[in-house]
Structures are given as C-alpha cells and as structure tokens.
N, C-alpha and C positions, 0 to 999 in steps of 0.2 A: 584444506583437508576436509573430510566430510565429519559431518557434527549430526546433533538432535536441538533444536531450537528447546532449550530449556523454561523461558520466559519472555513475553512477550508485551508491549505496551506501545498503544498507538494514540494517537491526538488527530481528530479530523476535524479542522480547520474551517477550510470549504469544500464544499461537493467537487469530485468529479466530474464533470459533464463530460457527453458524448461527444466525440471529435477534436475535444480540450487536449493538445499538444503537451504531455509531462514532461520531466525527468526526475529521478532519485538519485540525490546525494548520499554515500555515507563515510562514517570512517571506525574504526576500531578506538574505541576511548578506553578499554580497560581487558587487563588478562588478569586469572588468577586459577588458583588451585584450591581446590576443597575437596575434602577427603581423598585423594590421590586420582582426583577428576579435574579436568582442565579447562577452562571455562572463557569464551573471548566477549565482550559487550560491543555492540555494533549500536553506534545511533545514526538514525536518516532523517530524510526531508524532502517530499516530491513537493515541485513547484510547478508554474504554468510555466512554460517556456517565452509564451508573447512578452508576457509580463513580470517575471517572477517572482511573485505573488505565492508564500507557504501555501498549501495543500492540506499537506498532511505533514506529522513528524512521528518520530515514537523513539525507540532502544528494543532492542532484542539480545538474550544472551543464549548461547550457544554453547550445549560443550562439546568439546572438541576430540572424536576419536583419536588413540592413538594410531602411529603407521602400521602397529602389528594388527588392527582392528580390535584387540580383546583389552580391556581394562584388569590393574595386575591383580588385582582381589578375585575375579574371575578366571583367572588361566589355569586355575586346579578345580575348578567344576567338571 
C-alpha cells in the first residue's frame, strides 16, 4: 500500500564505490497504530554481492495510507 516515510535512520558502514555490485535486504520488524494512523517499521542492509561485506543498514518507518486514501479524522474536512 502506499505510505509517507515518516522517519528514517541510516548507518554507513563502507562507501559505495563505482561499479561495486549491491543488493538490499529488508523485512518488516514492527506495525503499530498511533493516533488512529497506522504505521509499519522496515529494517535493511545493502551488501557487496562479491563478498558480502555490510554497506549500509538503517530502519525506516512508514505510515501507511488507508485503501479509502483519507485518514478517518479527515473525511469531514
């Protein structure tokens, strides 16, 4: 579903280099609800592919539209 990255936190490890083969892992570690807003936590990890060797890591939290798109505190504006 489409969301708004509500916070974000990254750790850089080692550089990127030019031509350096990545990939990013991630997975959903946490959901929750605040204020009648719904919220998912994602943590990642890009790695070298040759070697893999961390990169980067971080967490980002996202909240998460609902399917009607309007949040219910909003639908009488």
């Amino acid at each position: 579903p489409p969301g708004l990255h509500a916070k974000m936190q990254f750790e850089f490890v080692e550089p990127i280099r030019v031509g350096m083969r990545v990939r990013s892992y991630g997975k959903i570690v946490d959901k929750y609800e605040k204020r009648g807003r719904h919220y998912m936590v994602t943590e990642f990890e890009t790695r070298e592919e040759a070697t893999g060797k961390v990169l980067t890591r971080g967490q980002f939290t996202q909240m998460i539209f609902p399917e009607s798109g309007v949040h219910r505190e909003t639908t009488n504006r």
